[in-house]
C-alpha atoms as one frame of an Amber mdcrd trajectory, in Angstrom:
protein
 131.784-150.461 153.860 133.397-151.434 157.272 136.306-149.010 158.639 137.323
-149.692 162.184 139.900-146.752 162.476 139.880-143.376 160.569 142.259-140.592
 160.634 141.032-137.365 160.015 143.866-134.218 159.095 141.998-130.956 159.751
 142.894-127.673 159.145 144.206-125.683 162.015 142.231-122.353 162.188 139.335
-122.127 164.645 136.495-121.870 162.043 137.939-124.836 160.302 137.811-127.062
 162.664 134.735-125.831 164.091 133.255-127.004 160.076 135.575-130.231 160.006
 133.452-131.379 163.095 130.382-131.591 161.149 132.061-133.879 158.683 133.045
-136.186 161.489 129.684-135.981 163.230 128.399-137.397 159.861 130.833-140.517
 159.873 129.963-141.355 163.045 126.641-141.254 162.118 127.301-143.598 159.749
 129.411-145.786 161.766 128.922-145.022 164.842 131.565-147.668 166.009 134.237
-146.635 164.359 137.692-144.809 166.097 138.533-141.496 164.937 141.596-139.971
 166.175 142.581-136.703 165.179 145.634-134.500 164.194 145.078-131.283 166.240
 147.127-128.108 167.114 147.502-127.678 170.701 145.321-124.574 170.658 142.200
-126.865 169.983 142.519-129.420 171.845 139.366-128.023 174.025 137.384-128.621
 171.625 138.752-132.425 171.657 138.224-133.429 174.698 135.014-134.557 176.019
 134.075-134.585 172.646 131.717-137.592 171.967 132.896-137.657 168.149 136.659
-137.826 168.853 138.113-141.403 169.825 141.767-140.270 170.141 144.131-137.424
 169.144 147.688-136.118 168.499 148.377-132.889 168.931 151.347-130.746 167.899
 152.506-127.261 168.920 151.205-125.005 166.025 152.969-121.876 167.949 156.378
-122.852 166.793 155.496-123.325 163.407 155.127-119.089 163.375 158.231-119.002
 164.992 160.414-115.945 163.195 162.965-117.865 163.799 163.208-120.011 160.886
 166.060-122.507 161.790 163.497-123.123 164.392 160.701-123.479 161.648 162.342
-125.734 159.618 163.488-127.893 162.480 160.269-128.520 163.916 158.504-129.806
 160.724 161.120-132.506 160.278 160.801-133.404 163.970 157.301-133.465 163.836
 157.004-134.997 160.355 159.305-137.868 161.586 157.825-138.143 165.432 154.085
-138.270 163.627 154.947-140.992 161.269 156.942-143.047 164.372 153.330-142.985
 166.452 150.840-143.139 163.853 151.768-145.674 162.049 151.666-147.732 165.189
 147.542-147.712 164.245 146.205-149.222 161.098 144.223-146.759 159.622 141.857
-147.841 156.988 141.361-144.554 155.709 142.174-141.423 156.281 140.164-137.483
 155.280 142.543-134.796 154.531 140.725-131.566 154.924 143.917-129.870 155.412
 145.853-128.287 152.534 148.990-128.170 154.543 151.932-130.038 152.809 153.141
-131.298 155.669 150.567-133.429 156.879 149.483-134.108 152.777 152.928-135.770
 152.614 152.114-137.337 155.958 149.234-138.718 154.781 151.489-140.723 152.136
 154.077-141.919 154.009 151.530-143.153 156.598 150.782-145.568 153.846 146.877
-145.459 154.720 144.924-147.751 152.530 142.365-145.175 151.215 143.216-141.085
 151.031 139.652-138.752 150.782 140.383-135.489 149.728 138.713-132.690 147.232
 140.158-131.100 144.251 139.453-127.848 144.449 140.255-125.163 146.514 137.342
-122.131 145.658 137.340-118.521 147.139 137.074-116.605 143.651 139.791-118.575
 142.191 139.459-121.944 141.105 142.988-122.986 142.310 143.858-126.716 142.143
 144.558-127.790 145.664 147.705-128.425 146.955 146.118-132.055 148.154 145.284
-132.686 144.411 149.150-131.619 143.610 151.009-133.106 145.992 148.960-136.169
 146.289 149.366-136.611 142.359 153.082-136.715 142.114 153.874-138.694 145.155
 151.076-141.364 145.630 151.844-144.826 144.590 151.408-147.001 147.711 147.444
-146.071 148.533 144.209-145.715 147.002 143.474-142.499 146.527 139.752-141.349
 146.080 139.670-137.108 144.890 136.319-135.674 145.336 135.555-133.216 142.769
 133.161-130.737 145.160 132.905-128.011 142.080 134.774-126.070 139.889 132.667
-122.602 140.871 132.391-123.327 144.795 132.623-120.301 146.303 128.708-120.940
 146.798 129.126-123.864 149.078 129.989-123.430 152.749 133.089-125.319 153.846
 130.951-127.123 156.171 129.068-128.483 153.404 132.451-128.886 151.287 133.749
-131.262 154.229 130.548-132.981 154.437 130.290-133.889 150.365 134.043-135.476
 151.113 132.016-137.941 153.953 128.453-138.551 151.405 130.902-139.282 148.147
 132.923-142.089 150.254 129.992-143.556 152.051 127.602-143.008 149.502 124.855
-140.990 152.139 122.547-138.568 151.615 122.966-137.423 155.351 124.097-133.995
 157.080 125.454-133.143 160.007 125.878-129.953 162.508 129.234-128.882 164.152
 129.883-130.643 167.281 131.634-128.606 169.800 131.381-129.590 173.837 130.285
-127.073 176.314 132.214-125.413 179.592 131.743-128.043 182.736 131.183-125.142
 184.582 129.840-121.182 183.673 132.338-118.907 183.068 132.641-117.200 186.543
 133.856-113.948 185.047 130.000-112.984 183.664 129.358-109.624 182.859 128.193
-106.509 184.565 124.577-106.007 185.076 124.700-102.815 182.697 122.011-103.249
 180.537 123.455-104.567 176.988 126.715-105.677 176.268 128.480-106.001 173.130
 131.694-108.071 172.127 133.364-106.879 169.301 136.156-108.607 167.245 138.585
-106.109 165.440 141.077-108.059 164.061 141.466-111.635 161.950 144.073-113.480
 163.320 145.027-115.062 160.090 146.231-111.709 158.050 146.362-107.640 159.138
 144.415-107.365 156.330 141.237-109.143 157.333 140.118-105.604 159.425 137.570
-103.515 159.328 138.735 -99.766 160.050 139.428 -98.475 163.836 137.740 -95.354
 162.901 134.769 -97.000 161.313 134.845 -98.878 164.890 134.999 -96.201 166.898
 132.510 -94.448 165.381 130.341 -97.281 165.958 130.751 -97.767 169.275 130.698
 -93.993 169.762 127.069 -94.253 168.243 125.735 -96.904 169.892 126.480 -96.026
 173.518 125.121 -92.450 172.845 121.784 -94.380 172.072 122.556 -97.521 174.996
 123.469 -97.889 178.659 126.186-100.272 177.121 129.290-102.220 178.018 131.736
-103.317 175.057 134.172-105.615 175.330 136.990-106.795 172.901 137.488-109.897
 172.494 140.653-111.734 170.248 143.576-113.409 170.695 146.568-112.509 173.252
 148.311-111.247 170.220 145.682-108.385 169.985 145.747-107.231 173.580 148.375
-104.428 172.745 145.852-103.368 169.750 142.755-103.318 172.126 144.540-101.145
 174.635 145.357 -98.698 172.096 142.195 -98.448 170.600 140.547 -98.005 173.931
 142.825 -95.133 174.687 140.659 -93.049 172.051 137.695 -93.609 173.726 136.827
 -91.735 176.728 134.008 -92.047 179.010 132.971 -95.290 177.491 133.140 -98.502
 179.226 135.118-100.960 177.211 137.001-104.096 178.558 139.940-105.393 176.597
 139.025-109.495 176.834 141.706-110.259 174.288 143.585-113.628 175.349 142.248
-113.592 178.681 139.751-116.558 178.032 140.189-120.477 176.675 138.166-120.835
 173.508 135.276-122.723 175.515 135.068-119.945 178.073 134.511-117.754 175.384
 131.744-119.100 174.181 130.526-119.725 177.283 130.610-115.413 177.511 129.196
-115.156 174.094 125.642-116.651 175.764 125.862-113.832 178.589 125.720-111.175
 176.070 123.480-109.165 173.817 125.283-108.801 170.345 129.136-109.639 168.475
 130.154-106.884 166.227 133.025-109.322 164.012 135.059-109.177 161.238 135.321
-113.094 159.484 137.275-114.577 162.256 137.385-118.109 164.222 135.840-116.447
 167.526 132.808-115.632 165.046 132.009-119.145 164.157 132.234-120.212 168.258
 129.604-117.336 169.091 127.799-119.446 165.864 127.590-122.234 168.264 124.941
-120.116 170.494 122.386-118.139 170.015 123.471-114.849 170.265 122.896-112.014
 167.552 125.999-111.313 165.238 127.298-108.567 162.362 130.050-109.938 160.840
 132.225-108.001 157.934 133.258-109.768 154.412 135.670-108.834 152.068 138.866
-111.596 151.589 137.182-114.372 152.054 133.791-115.438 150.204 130.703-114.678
 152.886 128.726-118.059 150.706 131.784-120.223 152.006 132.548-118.909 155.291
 129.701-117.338 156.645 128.816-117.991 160.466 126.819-120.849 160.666 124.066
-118.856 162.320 120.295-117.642 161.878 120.895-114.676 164.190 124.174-113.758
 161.930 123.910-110.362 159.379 126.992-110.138 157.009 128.339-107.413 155.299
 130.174-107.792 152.121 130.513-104.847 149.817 131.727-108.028 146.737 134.127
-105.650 144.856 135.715-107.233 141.766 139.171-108.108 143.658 137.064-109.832
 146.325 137.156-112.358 147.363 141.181-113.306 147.455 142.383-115.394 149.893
 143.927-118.123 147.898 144.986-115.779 145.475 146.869-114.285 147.831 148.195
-117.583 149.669 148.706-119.691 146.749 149.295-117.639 143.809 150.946-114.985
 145.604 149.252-111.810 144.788 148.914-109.021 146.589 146.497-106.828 147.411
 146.612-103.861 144.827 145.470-101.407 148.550 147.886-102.756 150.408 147.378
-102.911 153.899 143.551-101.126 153.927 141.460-103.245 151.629 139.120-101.328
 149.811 136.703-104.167 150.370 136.258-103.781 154.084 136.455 -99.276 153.935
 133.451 -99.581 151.482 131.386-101.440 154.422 130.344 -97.955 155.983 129.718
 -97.465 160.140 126.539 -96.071 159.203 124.578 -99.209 158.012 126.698-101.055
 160.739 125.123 -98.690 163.606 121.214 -98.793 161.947 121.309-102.837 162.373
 123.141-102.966 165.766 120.787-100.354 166.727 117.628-102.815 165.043 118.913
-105.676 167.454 119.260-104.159 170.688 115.926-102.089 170.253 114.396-105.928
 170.186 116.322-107.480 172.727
């Protein structure tokens, strides 16, 4: 099976793409002559660049589609809907992988008119919810081939890494697999850490909901814990949006040396830092899966999405998920609409107590 130019239509959170890159490391180790471009959100495009797997890519401003404005909103996915299909069709894709249950780009995908369209049926995270690719594609497809994967019914056991990956093997008929592909700084990140002793980075927040948090207090009491047992330096790390959250948490912590990194780094830089350190203290977050890229020690927290599917692809990772019967409920809550019956404090992440936190942050730095 000869393809000379593929498209590949990712999803657009960190961890994501980080997975999606696995899948494309695998067709290019099939065909290693073949020209993938990519659709990527200008806050990735790091990871794009200088990346051997990537032929070509077309990025689009993701920022101002989470505009509150939503005249703004609306206009920008018919400009970019319109602009996308104007340069893209100028190549002639012979087949394109939708990883990406975003409507926009699913209805893309169609009026590309791409001869072959790989995507997978299901969407799994403790619901087995009918993707919107399987919808969508369904009622408007007439023009291309379309070839649904059928990954599984109960998936929540297979990591979205793997999921990707099954997409690739079912169309090429391999038996292959494949590792994320992610290119490293040029240069070290100049702004290394102190020479305290150990240093921790911890991640407080998801970006993609409020709700994906572990407790302040149960933070605080970790850190509290921890220092009174280390020479230690913390720092936050996060998005830009986060900085104002940092600063306030820091506030309640006196005498302790903490350093708000929160949008203060590219992505590569980050991870770049995340070798200089001793341990990342995370709730289920993109930054988790770029410290996954290295080799540093990692507790992450579980409780909206499934710790099987998402987990850090790491061997120096320890998750926590407490696996309550609500849990997990991300597509629950973003396709079917449901809410969370605690509102904005999960019971799933205030049942992961500080003190089993502390005894295997404690465990780590004692063998560093």
């Amino acid at each position: 099976m000869q393809n000379k130019k593929i498209l590949i239509i990712p999803r657009a959170h960190i961890g994501d793409f980080i997975w999606v890159t696995s899948a494309v490391a695998l067709i290019k180790k099939q065909e290693p002559s073949v020209a993938i471009t990519v659709i990527i959100p200008k806050n990735l495009i790091e990871f794009v660049k200088n990346n051997p797997i990537f032929n070509n890519c077309y990025v689009y401003d993701n920022a101002l589609f989470e505009s509150s404005n939503i005249y703004i909103k609306i206009f920008y996915r018919f400009f970019l809907f319109f602009k996308s299909i104007f340069i893209l069709r100028k190549n002639t894709f012979d087949v394109c992988f939708l990883f990406s249950p975003f409507e926009l780009f699913i209805k893309l995908s169609l009026f590309l008119k791409i001869k072959k369209l790989v995507y997978s049926i299901y969407e799994c995270c403790g619901y087995n919810v009918v993707s919107r690719e399987k919808q969508i594609l369904t009622k408007f497809a007439k023009q291309s081939i379309l070839s649904p994967v059928e990954t599984h019914k109960e998936a929540d056991f297979i990591h979205y890494s793997e999921r990707f990956q099954i997409l690739v093997r079912a169309y090429f008929g391999t038996s292959n697999i494949s590792l994320p592909v992610i290119p490293n700084l040029k240069s070290s990140y100049v702004k290394s850490p102190s020479k305290t002793p150990k240093k921790i980075a911890v991640c407080m927040q998801g970006i993609k909901t409020a709700k994906n948090k572990w407790p302040a207090q149960y933070f605080a009491e970790t850190i509290k814990k921890i220092s009174e047992t280390f020479d230690v330096e913390f720092f936050i790390v996060g998005g830009k949006e986060q900085a104002d959250y940092a600063d306030e948490f820091i506030l309640t912590l006196h005498g302790i040396k903490i350093i708000n990194m929160c949008g203060k780094t590219s992505l590569l830089e980050l991870k770049d830092f995340f070798t200089k350190i001793d341990l990342l203290i995370s709730v289920d977050t993109g930054l988790s899966h770029i410290a996954a890229l290295t080799k540093l020690k990692m507790i992450t927290f579980f409780g909206m999405t499934a710790p099987n599917a998402s987990i850090p692809m790491s061997p120096n990772n320890i998750s926590f998920y407490t696996g309550i019967e609500c849990s997990p409920c991300m597509y629950a809550l973003a396709f079917e609409k449901k809410k969370c019956p605690y509102g904005d404090n999960p019971k799933c992440m205030e049942m992961i107590k500080p003190q089993e936190v502390i005894q295997a942050a404690i465990k780590i730095l004692e063998q560093k």
